[in-house]
C-alpha positions in Angstrom: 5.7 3.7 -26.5 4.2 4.8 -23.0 7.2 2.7 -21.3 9.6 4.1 -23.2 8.8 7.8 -22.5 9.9 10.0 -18.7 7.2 10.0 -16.2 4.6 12.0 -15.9 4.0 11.9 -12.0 7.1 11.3 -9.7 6.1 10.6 -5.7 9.5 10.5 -4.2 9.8 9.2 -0.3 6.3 11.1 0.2 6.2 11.1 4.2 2.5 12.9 5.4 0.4 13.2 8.4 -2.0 15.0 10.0 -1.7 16.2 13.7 1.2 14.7 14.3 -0.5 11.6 13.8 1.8 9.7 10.7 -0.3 8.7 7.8 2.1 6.6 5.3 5.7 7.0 5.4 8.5 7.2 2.3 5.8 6.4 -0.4 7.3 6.1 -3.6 5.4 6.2 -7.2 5.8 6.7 -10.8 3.3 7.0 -13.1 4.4 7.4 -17.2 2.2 9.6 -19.7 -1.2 8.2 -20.5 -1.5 5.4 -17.9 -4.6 4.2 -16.5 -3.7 3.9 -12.6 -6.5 2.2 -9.9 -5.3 3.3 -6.4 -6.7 0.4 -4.2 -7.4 -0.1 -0.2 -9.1 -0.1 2.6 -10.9 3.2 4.4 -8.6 5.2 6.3 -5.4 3.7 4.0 -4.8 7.2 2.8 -5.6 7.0 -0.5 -7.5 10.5 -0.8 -4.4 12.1 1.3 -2.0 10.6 -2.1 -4.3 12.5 -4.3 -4.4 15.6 -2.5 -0.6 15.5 -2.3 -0.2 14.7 -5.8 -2.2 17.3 -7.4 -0.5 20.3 -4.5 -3.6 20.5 -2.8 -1.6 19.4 0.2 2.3 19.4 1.0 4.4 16.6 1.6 6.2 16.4 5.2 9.5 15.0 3.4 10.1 13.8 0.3 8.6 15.5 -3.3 6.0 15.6 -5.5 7.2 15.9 -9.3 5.4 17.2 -12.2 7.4 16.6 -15.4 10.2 16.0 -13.2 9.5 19.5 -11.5 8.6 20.3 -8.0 5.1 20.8 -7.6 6.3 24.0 -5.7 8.0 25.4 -8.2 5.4 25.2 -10.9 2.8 27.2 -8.2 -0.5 26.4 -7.2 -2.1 28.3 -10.5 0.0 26.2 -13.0 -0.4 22.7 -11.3 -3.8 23.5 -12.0 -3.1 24.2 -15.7 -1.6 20.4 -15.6 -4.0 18.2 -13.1 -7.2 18.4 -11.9 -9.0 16.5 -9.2 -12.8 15.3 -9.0 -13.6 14.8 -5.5 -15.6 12.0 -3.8 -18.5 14.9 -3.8 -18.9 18.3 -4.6 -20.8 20.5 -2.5 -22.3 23.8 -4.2 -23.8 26.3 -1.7 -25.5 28.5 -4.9 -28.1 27.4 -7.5 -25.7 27.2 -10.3 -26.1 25.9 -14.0 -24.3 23.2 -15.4 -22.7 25.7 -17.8 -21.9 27.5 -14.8 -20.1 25.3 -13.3 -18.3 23.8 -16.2 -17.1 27.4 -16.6 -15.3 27.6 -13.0 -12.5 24.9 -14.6 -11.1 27.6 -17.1 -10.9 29.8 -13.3 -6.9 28.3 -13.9 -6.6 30.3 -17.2 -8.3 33.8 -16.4 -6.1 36.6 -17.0 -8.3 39.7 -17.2 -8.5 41.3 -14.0 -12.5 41.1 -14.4 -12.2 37.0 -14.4 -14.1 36.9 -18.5 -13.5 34.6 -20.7 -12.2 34.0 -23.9 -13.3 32.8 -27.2 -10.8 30.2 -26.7 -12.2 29.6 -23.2 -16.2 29.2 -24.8 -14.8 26.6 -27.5 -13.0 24.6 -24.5 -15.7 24.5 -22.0 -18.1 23.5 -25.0 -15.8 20.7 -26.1 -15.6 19.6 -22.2 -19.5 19.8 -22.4 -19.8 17.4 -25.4 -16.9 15.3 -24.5 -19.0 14.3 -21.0 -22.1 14.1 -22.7 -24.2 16.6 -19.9 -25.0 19.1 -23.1 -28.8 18.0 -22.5 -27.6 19.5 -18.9 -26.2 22.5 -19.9 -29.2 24.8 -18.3 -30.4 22.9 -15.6 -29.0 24.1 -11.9 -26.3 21.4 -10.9 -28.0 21.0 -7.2 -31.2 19.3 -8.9 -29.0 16.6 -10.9 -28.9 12.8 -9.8 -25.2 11.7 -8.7 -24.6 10.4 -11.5 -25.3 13.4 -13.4 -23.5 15.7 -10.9 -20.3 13.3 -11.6 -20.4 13.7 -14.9 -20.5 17.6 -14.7 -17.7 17.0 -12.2 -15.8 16.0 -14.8 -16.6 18.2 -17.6 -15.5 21.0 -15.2 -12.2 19.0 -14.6 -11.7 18.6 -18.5 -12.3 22.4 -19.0 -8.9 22.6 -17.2 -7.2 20.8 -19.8 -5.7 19.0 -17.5 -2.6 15.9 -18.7 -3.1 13.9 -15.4 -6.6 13.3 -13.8 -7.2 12.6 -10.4 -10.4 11.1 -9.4 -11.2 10.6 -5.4 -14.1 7.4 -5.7 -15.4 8.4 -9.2 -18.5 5.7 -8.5 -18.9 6.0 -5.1 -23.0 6.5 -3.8 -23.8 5.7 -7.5 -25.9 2.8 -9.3 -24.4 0.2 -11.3 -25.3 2.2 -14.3 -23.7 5.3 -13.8 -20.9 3.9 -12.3 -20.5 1.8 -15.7 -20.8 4.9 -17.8 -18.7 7.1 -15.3 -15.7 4.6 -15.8 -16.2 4.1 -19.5 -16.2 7.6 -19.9 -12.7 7.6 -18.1 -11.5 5.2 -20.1 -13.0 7.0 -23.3 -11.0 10.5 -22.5 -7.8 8.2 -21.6 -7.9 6.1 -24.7 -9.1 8.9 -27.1 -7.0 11.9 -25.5 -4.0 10.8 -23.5 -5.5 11.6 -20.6 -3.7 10.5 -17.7 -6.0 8.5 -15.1 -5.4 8.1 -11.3 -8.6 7.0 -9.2 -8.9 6.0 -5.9 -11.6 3.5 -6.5 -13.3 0.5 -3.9 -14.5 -1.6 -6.1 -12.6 -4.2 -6.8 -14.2 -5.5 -9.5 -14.9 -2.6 -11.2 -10.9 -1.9 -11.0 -9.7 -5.0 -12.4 -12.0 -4.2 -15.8 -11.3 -1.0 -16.7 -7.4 -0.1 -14.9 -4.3 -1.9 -16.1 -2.3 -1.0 -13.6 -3.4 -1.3 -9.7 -1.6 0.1 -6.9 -2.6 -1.6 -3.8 -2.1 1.2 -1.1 -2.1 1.0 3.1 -0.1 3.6 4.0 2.2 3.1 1.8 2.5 1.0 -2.0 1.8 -2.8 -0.7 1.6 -3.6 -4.3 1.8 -2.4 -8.0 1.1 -4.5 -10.9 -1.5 -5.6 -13.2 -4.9 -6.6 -11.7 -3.7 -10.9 -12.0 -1.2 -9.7 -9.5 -2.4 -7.3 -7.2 -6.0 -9.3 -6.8 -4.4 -12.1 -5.0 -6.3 -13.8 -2.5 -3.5 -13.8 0.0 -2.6 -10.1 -0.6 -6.2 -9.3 -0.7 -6.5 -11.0 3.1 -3.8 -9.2 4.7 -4.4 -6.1 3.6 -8.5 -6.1 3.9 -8.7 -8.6 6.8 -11.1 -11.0 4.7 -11.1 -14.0 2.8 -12.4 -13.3 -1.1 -12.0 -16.1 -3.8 -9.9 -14.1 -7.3 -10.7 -15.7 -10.8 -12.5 -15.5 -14.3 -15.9 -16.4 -14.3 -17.2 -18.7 -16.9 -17.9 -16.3 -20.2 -15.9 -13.2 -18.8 -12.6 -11.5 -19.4 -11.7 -9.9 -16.5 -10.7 -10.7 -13.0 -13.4 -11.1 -10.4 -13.3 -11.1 -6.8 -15.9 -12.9 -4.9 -17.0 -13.6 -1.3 -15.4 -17.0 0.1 -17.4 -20.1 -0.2 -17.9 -20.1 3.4 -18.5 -16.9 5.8 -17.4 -19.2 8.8 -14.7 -18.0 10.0 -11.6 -20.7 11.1 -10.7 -21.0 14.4 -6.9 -20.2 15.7 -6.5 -24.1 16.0 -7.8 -24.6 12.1 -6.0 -21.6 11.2 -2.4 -22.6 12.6 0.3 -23.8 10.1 3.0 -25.5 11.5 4.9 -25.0 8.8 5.5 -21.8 9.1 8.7 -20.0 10.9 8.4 -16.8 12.6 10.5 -13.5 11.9 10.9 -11.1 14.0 12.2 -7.7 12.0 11.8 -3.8 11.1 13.4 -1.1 10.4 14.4 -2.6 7.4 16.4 -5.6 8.3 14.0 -8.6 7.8 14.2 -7.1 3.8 17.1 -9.8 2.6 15.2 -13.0 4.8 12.0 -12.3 3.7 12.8 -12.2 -0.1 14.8 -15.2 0.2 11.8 -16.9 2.7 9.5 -16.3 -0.3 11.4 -16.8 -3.4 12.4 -20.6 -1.6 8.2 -20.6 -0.9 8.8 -21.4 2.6 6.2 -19.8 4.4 6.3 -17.5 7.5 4.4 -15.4 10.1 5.9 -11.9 10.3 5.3 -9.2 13.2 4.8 -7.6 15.4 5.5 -4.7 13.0 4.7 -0.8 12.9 2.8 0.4 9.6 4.7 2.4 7.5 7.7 0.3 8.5 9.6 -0.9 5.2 9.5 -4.3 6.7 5.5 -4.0 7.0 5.1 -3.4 3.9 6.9 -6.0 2.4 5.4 -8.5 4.3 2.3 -7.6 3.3 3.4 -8.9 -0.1 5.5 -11.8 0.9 4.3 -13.1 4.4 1.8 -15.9 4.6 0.6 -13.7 7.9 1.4 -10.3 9.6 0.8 -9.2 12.6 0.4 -5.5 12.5 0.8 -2.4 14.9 -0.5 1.1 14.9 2.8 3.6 13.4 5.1 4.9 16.0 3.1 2.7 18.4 5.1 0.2 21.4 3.7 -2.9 20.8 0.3 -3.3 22.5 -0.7 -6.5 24.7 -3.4 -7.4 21.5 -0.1 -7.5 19.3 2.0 -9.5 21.9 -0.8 -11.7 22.2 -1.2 -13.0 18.0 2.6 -12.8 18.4 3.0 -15.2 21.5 0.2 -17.6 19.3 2.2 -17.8 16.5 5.2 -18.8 18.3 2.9 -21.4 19.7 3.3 -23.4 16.4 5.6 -21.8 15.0 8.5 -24.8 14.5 11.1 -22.2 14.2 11.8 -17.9 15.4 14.1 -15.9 13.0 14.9 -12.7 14.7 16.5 -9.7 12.5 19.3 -7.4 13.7 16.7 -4.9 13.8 17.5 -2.1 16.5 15.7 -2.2 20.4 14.0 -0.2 22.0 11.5 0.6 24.5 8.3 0.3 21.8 10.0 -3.2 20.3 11.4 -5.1 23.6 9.0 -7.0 24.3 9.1 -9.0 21.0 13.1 -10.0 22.1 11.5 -10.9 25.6 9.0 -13.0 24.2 11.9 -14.4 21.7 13.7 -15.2 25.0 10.9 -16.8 26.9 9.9 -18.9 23.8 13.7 -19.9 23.4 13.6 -21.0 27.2 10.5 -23.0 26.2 12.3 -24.6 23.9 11.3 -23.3 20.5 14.9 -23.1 18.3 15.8 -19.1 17.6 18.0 -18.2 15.2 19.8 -14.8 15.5 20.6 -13.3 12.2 23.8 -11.3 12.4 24.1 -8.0 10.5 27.7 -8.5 9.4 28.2 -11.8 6.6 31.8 -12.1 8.1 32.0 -16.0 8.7 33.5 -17.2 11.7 33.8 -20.8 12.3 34.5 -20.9 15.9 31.3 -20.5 17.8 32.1 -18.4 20.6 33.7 -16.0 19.0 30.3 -15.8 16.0 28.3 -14.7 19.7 31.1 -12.0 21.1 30.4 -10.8 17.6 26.6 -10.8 17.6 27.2 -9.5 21.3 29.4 -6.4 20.4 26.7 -5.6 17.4 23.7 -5.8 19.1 24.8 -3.2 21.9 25.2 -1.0 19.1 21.3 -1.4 18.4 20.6 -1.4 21.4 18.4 1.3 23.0 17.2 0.1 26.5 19.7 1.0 29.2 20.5 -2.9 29.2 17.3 -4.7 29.5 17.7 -5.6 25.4 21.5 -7.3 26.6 19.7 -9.6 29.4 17.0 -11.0 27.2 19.7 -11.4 24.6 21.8 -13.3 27.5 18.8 -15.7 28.2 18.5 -16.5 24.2 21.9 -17.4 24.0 21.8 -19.2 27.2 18.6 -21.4 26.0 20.4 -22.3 22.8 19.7 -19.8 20.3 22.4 -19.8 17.3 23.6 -16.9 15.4 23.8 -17.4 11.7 26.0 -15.1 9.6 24.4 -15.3 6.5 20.8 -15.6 4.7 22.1 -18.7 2.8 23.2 -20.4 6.4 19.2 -19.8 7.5 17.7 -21.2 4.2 20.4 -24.1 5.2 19.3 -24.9 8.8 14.8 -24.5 7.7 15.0 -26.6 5.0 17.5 -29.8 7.1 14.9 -28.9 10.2 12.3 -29.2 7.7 13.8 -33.1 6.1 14.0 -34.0 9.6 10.6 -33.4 10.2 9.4 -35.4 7.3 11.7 -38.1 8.4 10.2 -38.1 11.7 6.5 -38.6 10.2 7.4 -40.8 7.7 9.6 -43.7 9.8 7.7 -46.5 11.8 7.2 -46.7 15.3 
């Protein structure tokens, strides 16, 4: 069986950017022999970029790209080629070639006589490649003159002439009609089911990606999600990640997921938006990881953020959170993020804040903890050690002595600490003491709503 077998594709803490400008940080994927994978998310995600890297055309900053749990380096550029090929988004040909022609430039991996001719065995495989994408009718006409849907088709012939175990496909139906995008896909799924192909596409449609992949990954700068389509095509998911509402379900008659717009296009105002149900967290760097599992598997909802993409806390609360306020990565939090931050503390009816380290960029959000604590709002200060203490005092000379450790900002992060503390805030040693202290805040509420005046 596919699960049973060792992967195909490894992705292993994958960091990448261009111009020094991070693109997605430590992604991690695994994709087993004969898989059908939909890579999903918005433009400008870096979907393409995890194609490029995964078939060598690119580098990875840190981290690895395996191949049959090889390096990508040391198999070389000429056998990766041997073992994946790529259809790009579009194909531009500067020269009037034939279909044939260009079919022929996938064997280009396989020429070993020093005048670049081909084999027998080369003529049989680019003819097989021909018949298998059905652009034989083609075979003479100059691919410049083809419709797109044509031209993808010959796209992958060419890749198919490579022989290739994993295919990579960058928007296989993107510019074309409903019709060739249909027979586009089916024929991916055809050369998957029928030869073991491998499949990875980056691919926008949603629809069309919860019919014909069983696997989606959900990608924004780094894996947000990966799971069947039931899964990944969540509404709540879908709103984070896309910034719009869509209703997810099975139309009368059909098999497959489908995602449609909302009922209404009018969007809610803050005021009809607000939960008061929800707490706040304030995290990164990985420390809101423990809270925000436990948060979501006792389905108490929460606002999380502000919090830099690419941050293992980001992306986990893209999955889990009920909202997220985002920042750009490596970024100080802007005024726009301090502004959805200081809403949610607004209505929020409780602020969780992480041992996450401070610094200059992050500041702000322990400010605005302190300011909202001095309004009133009850903080609770997660402390990174589980050693329980019962005497009070000597919980906060704890959380005192490890928060200077994490704390960057010659001071200021000690003085806003000072004025949480001062305004009531309460460390809390463990995850289990939090769930504790929401859910008797939480009965009192209730209480309070329920009891006469």
């Amino acid at each position: 069986m596919v699960a049973t077998m060792p992967p195909i594709l490894q992705v292993r803490d994958v960091t990448f950017g261009y111009d020094s400008q991070p693109l997605f940080y430590t992604v991690s994927v695994q994709v087993q022999p004969g898989e059908m994978v939909g890579l999903l998310g918005p433009n400008g995600s870096g979907k393409t970029t995890l194609l490029r890297l995964i078939s060598g055309f690119l580098q990875p900053q840190q981290g690895h790209v395996l191949l049959e749990g090889r390096d990508l380096k040391q198999w070389g550029r000429k056998k990766v080629a041997q073992h994946i090929a790529l259809v790009p988004q579009e194909l531009h040909v500067p020269f009037a070639f034939t279909v044939e022609h260009m079919v022929s430039l996938g064997r280009t991996p396989f020429v070993t006589s020093f005048f670049g001719s081909h084999t027998r065995q080369d003529q049989i495989i680019m003819q097989d490649a021909i018949e298998a994408a059905g652009v034989a009718p083609l075979a003479e006409r100059v691919f410049n003159e083809l419709s797109g849907g044509e031209r993808q088709r010959v796209t992958i012939a060419m890749a198919l002439a490579q022989q290739p175990r994993v295919l990579l496909l960058d928007e296989p139906t993107s510019h074309l009609d409903i019709k060739y995008q249909i027979e586009t896909l089916e024929l991916v799924q055809k050369l998957n089911r029928e030869r073991g192909v491998t499949v990875i596409a980056a691919i926008h449609d949603l629809n069309l990606a919860a019919r014909y992949f069983p696997r989606l990954l959900l990608f924004q700068r780094g894996v947000v999600a990966d799971a069947g389509p039931a899964e990944v095509l969540e509404t709540g998911l879908l709103r984070r990640v896309y910034g719009i509402n869509v209703q997810v379900g099975i139309l009368r008659g059909a098999a497959h997921l489908s995602v449609l717009p909302p009922a209404s296009d009018v969007p809610l105002e803050p005021a009809e938006r607000a939960d008061i149900s929800r707490v706040h967290v304030m995290a990164g760097g990985g420390s809101g990881e423990v809270l925000m599992r436990a948060l979501a598997d006792a389905r108490i909802p929460f606002v999380a953020g502000a919090l830099n993409i690419g941050d293992s806390d980001h992306t986990l609360a893209l999955r889990l959170a009920d909202e997220v306020i985002t920042e750009q990565p490596y970024a100080p939090i802007s005024s726009a993020a301090l502004a959805q931050v200081r809403s949610s503390l607004s209505y929020a009816p409780l602020l969780i804040f992480c041992p996450t380290p401070i610094g200059p960029g992050n500041l702000v959000l322990l400010q605005e903890a302190a300011q909202a604590a001095h309004r009133g709002l009850p903080v609770l200060l997660l402390a990174a050690s589980p050693e329980q203490m019962a005497d009070e005092d000597a919980c906060e000379r704890e959380y005192r002595r490890e928060f200077a450790a994490r704390d960057y900002t010659d001071g200021e992060g000690g003085k806003a600490l000072e004025v949480l503390l001062q305004s009531d805030a309460v460390v809390v040693q463990s995850i289990g003491e939090v769930l504790e202290m929401i859910k008797k805040r939480q009965s009192l509420l209730t209480e309070a709503q329920i009891s006469p005046e």
